[in-house]
C-alpha positions in Angstrom: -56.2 55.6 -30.0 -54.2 52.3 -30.5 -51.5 53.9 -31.8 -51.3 56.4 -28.5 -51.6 53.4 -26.6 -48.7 51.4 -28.3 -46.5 54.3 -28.1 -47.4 55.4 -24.3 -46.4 51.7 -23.4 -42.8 51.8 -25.7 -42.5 55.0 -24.0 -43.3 52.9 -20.2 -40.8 50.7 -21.5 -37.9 52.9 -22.5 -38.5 54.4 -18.9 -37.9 51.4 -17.2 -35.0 50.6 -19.2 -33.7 53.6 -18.5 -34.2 53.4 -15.0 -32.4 49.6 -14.9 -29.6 51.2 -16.8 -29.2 54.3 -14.3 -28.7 51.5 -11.4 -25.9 50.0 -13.4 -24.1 52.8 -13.6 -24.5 53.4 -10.3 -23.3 49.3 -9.4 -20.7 49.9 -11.4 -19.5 53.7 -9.9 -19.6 51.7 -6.5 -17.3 48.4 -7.7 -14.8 50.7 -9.4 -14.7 52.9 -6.0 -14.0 49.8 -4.4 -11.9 48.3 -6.5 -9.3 51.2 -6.1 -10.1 51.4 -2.9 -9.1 47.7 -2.9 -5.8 48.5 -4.9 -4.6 50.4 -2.2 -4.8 47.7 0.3 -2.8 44.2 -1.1 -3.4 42.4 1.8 -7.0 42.7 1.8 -6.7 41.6 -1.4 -4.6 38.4 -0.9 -6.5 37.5 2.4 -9.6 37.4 0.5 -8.3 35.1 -2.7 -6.9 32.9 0.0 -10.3 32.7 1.8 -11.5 31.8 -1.3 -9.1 29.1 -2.3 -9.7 27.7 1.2 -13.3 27.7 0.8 -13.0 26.0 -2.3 -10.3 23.3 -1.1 -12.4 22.8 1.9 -16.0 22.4 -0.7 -13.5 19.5 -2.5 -12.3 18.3 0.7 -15.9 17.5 2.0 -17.1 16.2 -1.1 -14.6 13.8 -1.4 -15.2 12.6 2.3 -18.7 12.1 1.6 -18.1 10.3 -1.4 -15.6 7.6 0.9 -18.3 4.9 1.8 -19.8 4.6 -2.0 -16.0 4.5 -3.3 -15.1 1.8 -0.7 -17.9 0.0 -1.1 -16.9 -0.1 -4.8 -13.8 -1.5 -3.9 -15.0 -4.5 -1.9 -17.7 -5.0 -4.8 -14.2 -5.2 -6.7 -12.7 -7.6 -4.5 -15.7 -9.9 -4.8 -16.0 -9.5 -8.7 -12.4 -11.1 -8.7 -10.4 -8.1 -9.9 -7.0 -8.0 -9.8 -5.2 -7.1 -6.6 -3.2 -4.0 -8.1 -6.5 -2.3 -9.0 -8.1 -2.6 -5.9 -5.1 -1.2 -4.0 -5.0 1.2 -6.3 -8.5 2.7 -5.1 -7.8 1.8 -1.7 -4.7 3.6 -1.6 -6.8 6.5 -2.9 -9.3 6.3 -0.2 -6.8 6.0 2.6 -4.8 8.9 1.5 -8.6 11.1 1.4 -9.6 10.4 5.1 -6.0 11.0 6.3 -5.6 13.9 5.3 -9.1 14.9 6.4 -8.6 13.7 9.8 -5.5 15.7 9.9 -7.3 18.6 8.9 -9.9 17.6 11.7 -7.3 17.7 14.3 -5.5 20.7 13.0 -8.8 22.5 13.8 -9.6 20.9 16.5 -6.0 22.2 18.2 -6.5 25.9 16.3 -10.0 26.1 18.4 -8.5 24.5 21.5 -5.6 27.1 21.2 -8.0 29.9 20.2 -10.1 29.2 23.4 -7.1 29.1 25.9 -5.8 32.1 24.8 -3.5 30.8 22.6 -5.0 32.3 19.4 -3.7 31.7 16.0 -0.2 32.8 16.1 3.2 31.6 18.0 5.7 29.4 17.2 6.7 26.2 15.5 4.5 23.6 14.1 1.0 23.6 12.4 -0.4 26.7 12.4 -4.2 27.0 13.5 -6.7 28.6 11.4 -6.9 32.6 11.5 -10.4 32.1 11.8 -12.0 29.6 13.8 -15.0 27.7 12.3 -18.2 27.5 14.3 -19.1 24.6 11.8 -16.0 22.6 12.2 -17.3 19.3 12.8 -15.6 17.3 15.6 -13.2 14.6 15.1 -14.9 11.8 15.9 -17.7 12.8 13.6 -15.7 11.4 10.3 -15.6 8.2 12.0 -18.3 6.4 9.8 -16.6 6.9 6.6 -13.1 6.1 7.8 -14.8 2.8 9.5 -15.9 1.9 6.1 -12.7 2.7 4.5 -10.7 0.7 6.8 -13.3 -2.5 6.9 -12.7 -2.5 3.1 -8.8 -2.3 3.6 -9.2 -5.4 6.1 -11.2 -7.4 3.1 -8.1 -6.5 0.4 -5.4 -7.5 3.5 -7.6 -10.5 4.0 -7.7 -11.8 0.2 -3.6 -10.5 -0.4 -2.7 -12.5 2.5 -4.6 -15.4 1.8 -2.7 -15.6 -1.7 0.4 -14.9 -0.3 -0.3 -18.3 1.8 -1.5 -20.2 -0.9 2.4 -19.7 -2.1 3.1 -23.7 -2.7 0.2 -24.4 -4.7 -0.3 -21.2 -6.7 3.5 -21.4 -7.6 2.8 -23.8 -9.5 -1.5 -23.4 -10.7 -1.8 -19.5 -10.5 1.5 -17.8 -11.1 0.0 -14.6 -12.7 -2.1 -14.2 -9.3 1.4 -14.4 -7.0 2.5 -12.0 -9.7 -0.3 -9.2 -9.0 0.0 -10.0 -4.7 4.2 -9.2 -5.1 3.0 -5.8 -6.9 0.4 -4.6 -4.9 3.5 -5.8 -1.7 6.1 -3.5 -3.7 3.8 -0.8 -4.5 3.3 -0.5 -0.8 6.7 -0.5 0.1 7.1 2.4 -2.5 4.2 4.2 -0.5 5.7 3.2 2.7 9.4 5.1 2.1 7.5 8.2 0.9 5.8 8.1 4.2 8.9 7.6 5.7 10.4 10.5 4.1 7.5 12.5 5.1 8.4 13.0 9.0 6.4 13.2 12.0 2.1 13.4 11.3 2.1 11.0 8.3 0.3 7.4 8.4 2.5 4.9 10.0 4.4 2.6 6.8 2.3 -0.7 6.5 5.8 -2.8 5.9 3.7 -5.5 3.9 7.0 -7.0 2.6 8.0 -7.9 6.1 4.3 -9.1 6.9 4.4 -11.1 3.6 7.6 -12.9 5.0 5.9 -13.2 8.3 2.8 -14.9 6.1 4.9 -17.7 4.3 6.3 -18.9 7.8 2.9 -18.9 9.3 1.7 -20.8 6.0 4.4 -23.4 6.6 4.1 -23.9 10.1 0.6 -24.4 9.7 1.2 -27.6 7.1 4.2 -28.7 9.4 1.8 -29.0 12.3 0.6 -32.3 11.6 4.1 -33.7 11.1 5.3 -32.4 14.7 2.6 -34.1 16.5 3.4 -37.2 14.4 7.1 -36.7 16.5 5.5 -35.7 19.4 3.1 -39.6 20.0 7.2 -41.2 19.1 7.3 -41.0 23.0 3.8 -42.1 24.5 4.0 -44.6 26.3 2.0 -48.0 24.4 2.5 -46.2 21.0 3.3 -48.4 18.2 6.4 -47.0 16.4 6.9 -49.8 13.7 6.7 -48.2 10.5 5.9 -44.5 12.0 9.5 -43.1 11.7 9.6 -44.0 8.2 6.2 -42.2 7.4 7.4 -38.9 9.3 10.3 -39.2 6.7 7.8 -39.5 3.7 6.2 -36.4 5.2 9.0 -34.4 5.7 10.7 -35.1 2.1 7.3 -34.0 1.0 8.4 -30.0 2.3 11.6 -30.6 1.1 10.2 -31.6 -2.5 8.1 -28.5 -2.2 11.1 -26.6 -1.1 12.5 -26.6 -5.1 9.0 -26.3 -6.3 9.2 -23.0 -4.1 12.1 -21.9 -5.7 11.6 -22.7 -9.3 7.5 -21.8 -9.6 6.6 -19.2 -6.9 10.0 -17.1 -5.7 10.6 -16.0 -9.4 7.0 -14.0 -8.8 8.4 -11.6 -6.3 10.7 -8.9 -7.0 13.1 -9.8 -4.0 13.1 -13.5 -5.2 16.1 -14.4 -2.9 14.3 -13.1 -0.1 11.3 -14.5 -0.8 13.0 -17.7 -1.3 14.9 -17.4 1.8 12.1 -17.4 4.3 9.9 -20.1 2.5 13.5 -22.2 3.3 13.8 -20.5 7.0 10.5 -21.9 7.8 11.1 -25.3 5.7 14.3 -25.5 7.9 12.4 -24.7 11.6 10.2 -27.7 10.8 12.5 -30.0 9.9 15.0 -29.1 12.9 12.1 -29.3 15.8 11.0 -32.8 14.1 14.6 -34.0 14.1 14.7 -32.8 17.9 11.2 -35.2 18.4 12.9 -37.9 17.1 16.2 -37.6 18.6 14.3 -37.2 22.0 12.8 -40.5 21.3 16.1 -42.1 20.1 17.2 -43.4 23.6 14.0 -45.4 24.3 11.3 -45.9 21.1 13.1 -46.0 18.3 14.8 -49.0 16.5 18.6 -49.1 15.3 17.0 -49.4 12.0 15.1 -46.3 12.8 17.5 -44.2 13.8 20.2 -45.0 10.9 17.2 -44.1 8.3 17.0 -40.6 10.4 20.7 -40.0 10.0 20.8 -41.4 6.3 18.1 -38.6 5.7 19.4 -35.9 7.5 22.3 -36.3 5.4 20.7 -36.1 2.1 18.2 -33.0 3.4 21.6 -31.3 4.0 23.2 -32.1 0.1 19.5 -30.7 -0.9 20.0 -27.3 1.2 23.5 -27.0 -0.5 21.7 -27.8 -4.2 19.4 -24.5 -3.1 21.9 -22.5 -2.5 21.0 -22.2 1.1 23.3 -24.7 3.0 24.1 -22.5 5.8 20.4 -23.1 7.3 21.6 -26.6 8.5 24.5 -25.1 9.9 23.1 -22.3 12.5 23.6 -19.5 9.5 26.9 -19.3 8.9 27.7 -18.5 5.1 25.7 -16.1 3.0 22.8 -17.1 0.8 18.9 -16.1 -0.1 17.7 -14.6 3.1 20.7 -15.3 4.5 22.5 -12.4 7.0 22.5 -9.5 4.9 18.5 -10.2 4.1 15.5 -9.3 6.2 15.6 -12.6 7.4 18.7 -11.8 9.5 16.1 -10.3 12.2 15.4 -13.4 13.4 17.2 -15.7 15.6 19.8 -18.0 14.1 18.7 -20.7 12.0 18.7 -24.0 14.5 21.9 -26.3 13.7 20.8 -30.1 13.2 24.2 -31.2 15.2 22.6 -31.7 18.5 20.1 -33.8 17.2 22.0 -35.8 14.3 24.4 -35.7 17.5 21.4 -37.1 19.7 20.8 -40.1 17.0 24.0 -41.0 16.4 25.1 -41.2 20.1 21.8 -43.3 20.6 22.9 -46.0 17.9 26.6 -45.9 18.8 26.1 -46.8 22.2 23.4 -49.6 21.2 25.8 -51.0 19.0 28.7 -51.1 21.3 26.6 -52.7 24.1 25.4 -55.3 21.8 29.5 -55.8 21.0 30.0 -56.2 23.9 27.6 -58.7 24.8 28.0 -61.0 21.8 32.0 -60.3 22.6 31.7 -61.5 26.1 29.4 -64.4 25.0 32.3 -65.3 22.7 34.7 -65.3 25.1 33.2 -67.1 27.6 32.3 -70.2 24.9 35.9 -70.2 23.8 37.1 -70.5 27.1 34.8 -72.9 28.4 35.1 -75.4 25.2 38.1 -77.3 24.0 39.5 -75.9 20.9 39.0 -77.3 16.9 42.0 -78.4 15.4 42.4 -78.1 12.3 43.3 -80.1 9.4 47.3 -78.8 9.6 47.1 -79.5 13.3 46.5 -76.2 14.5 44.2 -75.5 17.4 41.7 -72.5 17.1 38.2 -71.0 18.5 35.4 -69.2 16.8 35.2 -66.7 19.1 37.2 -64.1 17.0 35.7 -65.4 13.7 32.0 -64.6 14.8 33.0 -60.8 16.3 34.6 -59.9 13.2 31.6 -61.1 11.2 29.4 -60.0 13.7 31.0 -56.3 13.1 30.2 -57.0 9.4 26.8 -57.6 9.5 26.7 -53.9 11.9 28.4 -52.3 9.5 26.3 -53.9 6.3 23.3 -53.2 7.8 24.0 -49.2 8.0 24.9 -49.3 4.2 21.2 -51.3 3.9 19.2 -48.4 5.3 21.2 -46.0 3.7 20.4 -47.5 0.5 17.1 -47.7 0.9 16.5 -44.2 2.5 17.9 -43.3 -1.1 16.2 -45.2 -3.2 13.1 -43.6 -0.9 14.3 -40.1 -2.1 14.7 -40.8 -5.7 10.8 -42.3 -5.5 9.8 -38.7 -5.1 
């Protein structure tokens, strides 16, 4: 009886097996029908592999858009871990290029539907073409705005931290090369980025331009640090101010920039590709200071200032000019004429013409001259008037003479020595730095 058992339920099984087998065939009698039904008609063919390389872009697409706020907020853990600029713009650029291109594809959809339900459907003419099929589960554009919020507040940290070491320019010249170094990359990577974008056309991201913006960030930087100087120029005038000694300390503070100027362009321009360039601005900015401090203290010439004063300007001026020429960028002090780092065939060139120092040089000079003459002219007519209104000396030889030309002659020789004074110790001042 066991035996008839075992072989009644191998026979159960075979049955089944059988059965299982019979719908096979039967599957496959239906795919080959139509497959050859399906080789008979291409286009159904090719319509459905697109579908399904759509489908599959579109699973990527999605799962790379969800995946934006973990990979950004790896990125600003980056930034705060210290690593180096050029690998955090190298995620970020990553990210950025992911939800462009899927808020293109958002609006692409969103104009296919629009079209679709004016009438429009999904053929006609030029442009992008809308989507045979419209998607009830096309999300609407404003729906991605989360994760791109979170992309762009990490882009905003990295801008933050590049521009911040692009400012720091003076000092890390000369303590952090390497981390000028990494900031020029990540600016000429950009600029790499920004002429494919270019080339692109109409629909892609609008070009960052960081190498103009870095330009933009050394002037700021220097403005900043001139700040103090030009309000020191700006008190010259106040009425009740003390000026004794504050002309020569606005002096100290300029050479300062001007010290800093060759620092500039021996520690932290070589860091930049475009070191001219670079160069060229840091000076452009150097200069601005310089000029609109001059134009304080020439404004202050007529009243404020002492002779002594206003020769140490001029004596200064002079030897800020010889240091321009050492630079290589001379034709700052004279409104831009000549060539030169940023000079007119630079970026810089987009701004208005360097200021000339003429006027106010001009300014100071006039000031002094016309002191000096009045006070000629007054010691002249005091001369005058004593040898006219006493006898004459005579002297041993018989003849008779006055003093009066004596004492204008060595009154014009003490003028004249005490312009080489100041000018000799405005230089000695220079050589102290």
């Amino acid at each position: 009886m066991d035996a008839v058992r075992t072989g009644s339920a191998r026979l159960d099984d075979a049955a089944r097996a059988l059965a299982r087998l019979r719908e096979c065939y039967r599957l496959i009698d239906g795919a080959c029908g139509a497959a050859s039904d399906l080789v008979a008609r291409p286009d159904t063919v090719a319509a459905l592999a697109a579908a399904h390389a759509a489908a599959t872009d579109a699973l990527r697409g999605a799962e790379a858009v969800a995946a934006l706020p973990a990979e950004a907020a790896r990125a600003e853990a980056m930034l705060a871990g210290g690593a180096r600029l050029a690998q955090v713009h190298e995620c970020l650029a990553a990210l950025e290029g992911t939800a462009a291109a899927a808020q293109r594809s958002l609006e692409v959809a969103a104009r296919g539907e629009r079209a679709a339900a004016a009438g429009g459907g999904g053929g006609g003419g030029g442009g992008e073409s809308a989507p045979s099929i419209t998607s009830p589960f096309t999300p609407p554009p404003d729906s991605l705005a989360p994760y791109l919020d979170r992309v762009r507040r990490a882009g905003r940290q990295f801008e933050d931290r590049l521009w911040a070491t692009v400012r720091a320019f003076r000092v890390l010249g000369r303590t952090r090369p390497a981390a000028l170094v990494d900031a020029a990359r990540v600016i000429e990577a950009q600029e790499a980025v920004d002429r494919h974008l270019e080339a692109a056309g109409p629909g892609a991201p609008r070009p960052k331009r960081w190498w103009a913006r870095a330009q933009a960030q050394v002037a700021m930087s220097i403005q900043d640090a001139f700040a103090p100087l030009l309000a020191a120029c700006s008190r010259l005038g106040a009425a009740g101010v003390d000026t004794d000694g504050c002309v020569r300390a606005i002096l100290a503070d300029a050479q300062v920039f001007v010290v800093d100027l060759a620092a500039v362009s021996d520690y932290a321009a070589p860091c930049f590709a475009r070191r001219d360039a670079f160069f060229g601005a840091a000076a452009r900015a150097v200069h601005d200071g310089i000029a609109a401090a001059l134009e304080a203290l020439a404004a202050a010439a007529g009243g404020c200032l002492a002779n002594a004063d206003i020769l140490a300007v001029l004596a200064w001026t002079d030897a800020y000019v010889a240091t321009l020429d050492d630079l290589g960028v001379g034709y700052l002090a004279h409104g831009g004429e000549g060539g030169g780092p940023g000079g007119p065939t630079s970026t810089a060139s987009l701004l208005p013409a360097p200021p000339a120092l003429t006027d106010p040089v001009s300014t100071l000079a006039t000031a002094y001259a016309a002191r000096a003459k009045a006070a000629l002219a007054g010691w002249t007519r005091t001369m005058l008037a004593t040898d006219l209104g006493s006898p004459p000396s005579q002297a041993a030889d018989g003849l008779l003479w006055t003093p009066g030309a004596v004492d204008f002659f060595r009154s014009a020789n003490e003028q004249l020595a005490a312009v080489e004074e100041v000018r000799s110790l405005v230089s000695l001042s220079l050589l102290s730095y």
